[in-house]
N, C-alpha and C positions, 0 to 999 in steps of 0.2 A: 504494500500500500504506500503512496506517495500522499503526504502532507502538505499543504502549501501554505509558507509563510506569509506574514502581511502584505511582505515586500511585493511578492507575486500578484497578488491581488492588485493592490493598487499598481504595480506595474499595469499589470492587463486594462485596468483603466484609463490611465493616464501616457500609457505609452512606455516600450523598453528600450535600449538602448540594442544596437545588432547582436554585443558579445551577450547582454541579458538574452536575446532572443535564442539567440546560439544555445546556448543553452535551456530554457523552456518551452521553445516551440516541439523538438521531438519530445519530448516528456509527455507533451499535450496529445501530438500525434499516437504516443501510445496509449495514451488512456482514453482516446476515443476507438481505435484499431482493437482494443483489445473488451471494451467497455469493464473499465476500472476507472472510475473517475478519479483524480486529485481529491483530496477531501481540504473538506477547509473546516478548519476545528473554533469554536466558539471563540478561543481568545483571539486568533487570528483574522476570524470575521470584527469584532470589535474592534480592534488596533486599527484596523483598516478602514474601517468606518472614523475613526478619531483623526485617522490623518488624512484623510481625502476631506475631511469638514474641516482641520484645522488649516493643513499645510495648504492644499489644493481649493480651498474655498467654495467647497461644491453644497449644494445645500442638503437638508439632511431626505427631503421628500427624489432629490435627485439620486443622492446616494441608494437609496431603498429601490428603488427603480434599477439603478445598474447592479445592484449587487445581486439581484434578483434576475437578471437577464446573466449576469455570468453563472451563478446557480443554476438553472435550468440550461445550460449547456454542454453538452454530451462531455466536457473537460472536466468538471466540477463536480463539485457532490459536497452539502453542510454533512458536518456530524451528525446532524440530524434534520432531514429536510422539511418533515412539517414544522419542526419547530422554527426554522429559522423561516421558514416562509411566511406563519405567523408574526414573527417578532417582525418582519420587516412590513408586511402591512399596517401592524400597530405603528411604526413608527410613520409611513407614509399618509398616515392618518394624522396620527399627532404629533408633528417634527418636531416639539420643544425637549420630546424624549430623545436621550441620547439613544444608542442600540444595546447598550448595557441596561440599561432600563427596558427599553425594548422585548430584550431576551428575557426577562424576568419577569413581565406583563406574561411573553408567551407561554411560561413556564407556570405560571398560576392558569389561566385560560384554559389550558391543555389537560388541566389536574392533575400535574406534576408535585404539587403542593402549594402552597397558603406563601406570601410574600408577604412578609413584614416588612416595614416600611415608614421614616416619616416624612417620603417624598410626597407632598398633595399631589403632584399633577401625577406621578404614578399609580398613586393609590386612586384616585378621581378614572384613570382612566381603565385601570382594571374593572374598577367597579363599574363605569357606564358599557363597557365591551362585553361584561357577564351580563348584564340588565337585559342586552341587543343579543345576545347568546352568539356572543362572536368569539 
């Protein structure tokens, strides 16, 4: 199994350099050839969301959108794909949540278990998304 760091990620967004491509294009090539996607593991999907909104200035409803079109690409694969697809609607919904927030909305949602919390806009949005049985 092949893991992919942030770096990769936001590479794929924002663009590699030839010697980065040189190297992750056949990787890619095999995990579509073989259908083994890359996985992209929760801290890696987060990092990568902090630095395309910090570094890159992309907004977070845009983020949610790209990270979700590289997910669903025969390359990629979440640690776990309903949950992050979850977590990335919540956030496309309500961009003041980081994806770390995000994920932990999805993670209550899904009844993974109860999130404690004294973030209002967290707790506010778990609760009106269970209300919507979302």
């Amino acid at each position: 199994m092949k893991i992919a760091d942030a770096n990769v990620i936001v590479g794929m967004v924002t663009g590699m350099t030839q010697g980065e491509w040189t190297i992750v294009g056949p990787v890619l090539a095999e995990a579509q050839a073989t259908e083994r996607p890359v996985v992209v593991t929760e801290a890696a999907f987060i990092e990568a969301e902090w630095v395309l909104r910090r570094r890159y200035g992309l907004a977070r409803r845009e983020i949610a959108g790209t990270l979700q079109a590289l997910l669903d690409s025969a390359s990629f694969e979440a640690w776990d794909p309903p949950l992050a697809t979850l977590a990335l609607r919540v956030m496309a919904d309500e961009p003041r949540l980081d994806l770390a927030d995000c994920v932990l909305a999805a993670r209550h949602l899904s009844g993974e278990g109860e999130v404690l919390t004294f973030d209002r806009l967290l707790a506010r949005t778990i609760q009106e998304r269970r209300a919507g049985n979302d």
